[in-house]
DOMI-359877 format. One record per residue (C-alpha): residue number from 1; residue in one letter; x, y, z. Coordinates in pm, 1 decimal. Example, Ala and Ser with C-alpha at 12.3 -4.5 7.8 and 13.67 -1.06 7.14 Angstrom:
! DOMI-359877
+-----+------+----------+----------+----------+
: pos : code :     east :    north :       up :
+-----+------+----------+----------+----------+
:   1 :    A :   1230.0 :   -450.0 :    780.0 :
:   2 :    S :   1367.0 :   -106.0 :    714.0 :
+-----+------+----------+----------+----------+
! end
This chain:
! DOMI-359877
+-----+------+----------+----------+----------+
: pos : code :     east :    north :       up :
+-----+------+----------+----------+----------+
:   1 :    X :  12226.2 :   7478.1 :   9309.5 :
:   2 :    X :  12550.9 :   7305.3 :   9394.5 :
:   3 :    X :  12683.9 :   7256.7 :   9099.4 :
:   4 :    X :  12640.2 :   7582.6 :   8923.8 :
:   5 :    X :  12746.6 :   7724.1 :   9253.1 :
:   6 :    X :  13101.5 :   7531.7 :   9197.1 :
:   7 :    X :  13062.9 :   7544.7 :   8810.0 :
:   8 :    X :  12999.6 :   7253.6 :   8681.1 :
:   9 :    X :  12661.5 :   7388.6 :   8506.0 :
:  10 :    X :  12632.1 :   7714.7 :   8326.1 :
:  11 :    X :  12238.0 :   7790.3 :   8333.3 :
:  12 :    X :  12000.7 :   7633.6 :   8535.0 :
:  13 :    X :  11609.1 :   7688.0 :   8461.7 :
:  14 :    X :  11425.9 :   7772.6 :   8685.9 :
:  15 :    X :  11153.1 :   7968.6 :   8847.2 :
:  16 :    X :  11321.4 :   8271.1 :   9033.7 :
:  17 :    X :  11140.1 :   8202.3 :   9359.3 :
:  18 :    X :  11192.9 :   7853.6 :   9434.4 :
:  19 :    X :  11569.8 :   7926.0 :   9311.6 :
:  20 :    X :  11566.2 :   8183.8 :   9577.8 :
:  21 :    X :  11465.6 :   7934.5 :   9810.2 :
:  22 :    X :  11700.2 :   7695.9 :   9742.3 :
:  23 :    X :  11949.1 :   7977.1 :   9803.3 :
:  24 :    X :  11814.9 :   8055.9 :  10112.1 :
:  25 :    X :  11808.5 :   7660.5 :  10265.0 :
:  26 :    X :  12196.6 :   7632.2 :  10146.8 :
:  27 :    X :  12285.5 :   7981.4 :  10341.5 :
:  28 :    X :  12078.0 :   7843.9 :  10651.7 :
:  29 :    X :  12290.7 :   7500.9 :  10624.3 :
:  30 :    X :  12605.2 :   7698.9 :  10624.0 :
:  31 :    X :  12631.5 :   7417.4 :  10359.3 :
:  32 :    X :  12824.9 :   7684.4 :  10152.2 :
:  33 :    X :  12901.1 :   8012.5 :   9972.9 :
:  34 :    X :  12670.5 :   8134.3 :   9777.7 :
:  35 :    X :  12811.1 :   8337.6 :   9452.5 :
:  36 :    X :  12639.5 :   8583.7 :   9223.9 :
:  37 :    X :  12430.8 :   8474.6 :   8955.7 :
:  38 :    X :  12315.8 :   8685.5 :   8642.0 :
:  39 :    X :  11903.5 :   8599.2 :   8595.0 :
:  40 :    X :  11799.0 :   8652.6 :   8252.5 :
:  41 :    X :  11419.6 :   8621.7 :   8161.3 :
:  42 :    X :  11363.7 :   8346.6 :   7859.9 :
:  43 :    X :  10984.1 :   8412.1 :   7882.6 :
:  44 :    X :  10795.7 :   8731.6 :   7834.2 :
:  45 :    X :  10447.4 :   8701.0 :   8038.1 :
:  46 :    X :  10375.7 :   8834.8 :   8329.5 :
:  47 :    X :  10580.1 :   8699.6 :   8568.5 :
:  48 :    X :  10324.3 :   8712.5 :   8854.1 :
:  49 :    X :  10041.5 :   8555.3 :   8664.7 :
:  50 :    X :  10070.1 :   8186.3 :   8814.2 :
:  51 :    X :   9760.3 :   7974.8 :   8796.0 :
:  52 :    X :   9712.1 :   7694.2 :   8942.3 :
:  53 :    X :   9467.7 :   7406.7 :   8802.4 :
:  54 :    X :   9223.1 :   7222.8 :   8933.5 :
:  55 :    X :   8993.4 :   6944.1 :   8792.8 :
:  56 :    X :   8731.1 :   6968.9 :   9116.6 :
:  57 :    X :   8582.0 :   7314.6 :   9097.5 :
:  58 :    X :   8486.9 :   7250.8 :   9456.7 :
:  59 :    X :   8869.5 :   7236.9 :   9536.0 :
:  60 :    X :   8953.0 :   7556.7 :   9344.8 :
:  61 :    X :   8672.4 :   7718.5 :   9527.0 :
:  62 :    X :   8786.5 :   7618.3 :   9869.2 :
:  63 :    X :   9176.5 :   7723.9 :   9780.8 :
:  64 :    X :   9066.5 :   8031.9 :   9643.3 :
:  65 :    X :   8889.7 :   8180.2 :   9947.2 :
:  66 :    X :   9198.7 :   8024.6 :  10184.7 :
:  67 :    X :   9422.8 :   8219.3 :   9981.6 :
:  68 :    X :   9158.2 :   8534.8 :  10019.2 :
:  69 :    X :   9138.5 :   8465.4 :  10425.9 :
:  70 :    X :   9507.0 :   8463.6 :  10433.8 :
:  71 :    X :   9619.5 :   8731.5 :  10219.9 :
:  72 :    X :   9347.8 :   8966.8 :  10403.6 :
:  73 :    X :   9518.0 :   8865.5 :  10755.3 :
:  74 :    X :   9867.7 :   8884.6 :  10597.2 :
:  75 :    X :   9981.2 :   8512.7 :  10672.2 :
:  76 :    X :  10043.0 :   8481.5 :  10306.6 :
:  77 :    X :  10287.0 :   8745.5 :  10340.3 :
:  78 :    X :  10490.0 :   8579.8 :  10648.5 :
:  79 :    X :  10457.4 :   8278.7 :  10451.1 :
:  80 :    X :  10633.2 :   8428.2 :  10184.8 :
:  81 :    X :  10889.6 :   8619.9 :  10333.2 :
:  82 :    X :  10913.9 :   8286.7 :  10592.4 :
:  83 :    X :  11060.9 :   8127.3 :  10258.6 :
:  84 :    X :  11215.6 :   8444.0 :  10070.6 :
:  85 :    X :  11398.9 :   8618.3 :  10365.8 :
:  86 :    X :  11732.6 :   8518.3 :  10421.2 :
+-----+------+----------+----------+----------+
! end
């Protein structure tokens, strides 16, 4: 984040939200300016089709209705914007 911030890199991959994020903890840290940078999609899927895996299918069951519970009492949505919101 730094050192595209103060060129030094031209492109950095990465996914948009935990770039975002990143953003977000180096405005919080007054650590410094944050310039404008053009995203352009390398990938064509569907960008909010992320899957995560699991060997246990005792695990994914268990994450699966925590991430119901929470979505349905919106703390997956605080969560997010916790981390998002600037």
């Amino acid at each position: 984040m730094k050192l595209l911030n103060f060129g030094r890199y031209d492109v950095v991959l990465s996914d948009r939200y935990i770039f975002k994020y990143f953003v977000k903890q180096m405005m919080l840290m007054n650590a410094l300016e944050i310039n404008e940078v053009d995203e352009h999609i390398f990938n064509i899927t569907n960008l909010e089709d992320y899957r995560p895996v699991f060997r246990d299918k005792r695990v994914r069951d268990d994450f699966n209705l925590g991430l119901k519970k929470i979505k349905e009492n919106r703390t997956f949505q605080k969560i997010y914007d916790n981390y998002m919101e600037p």
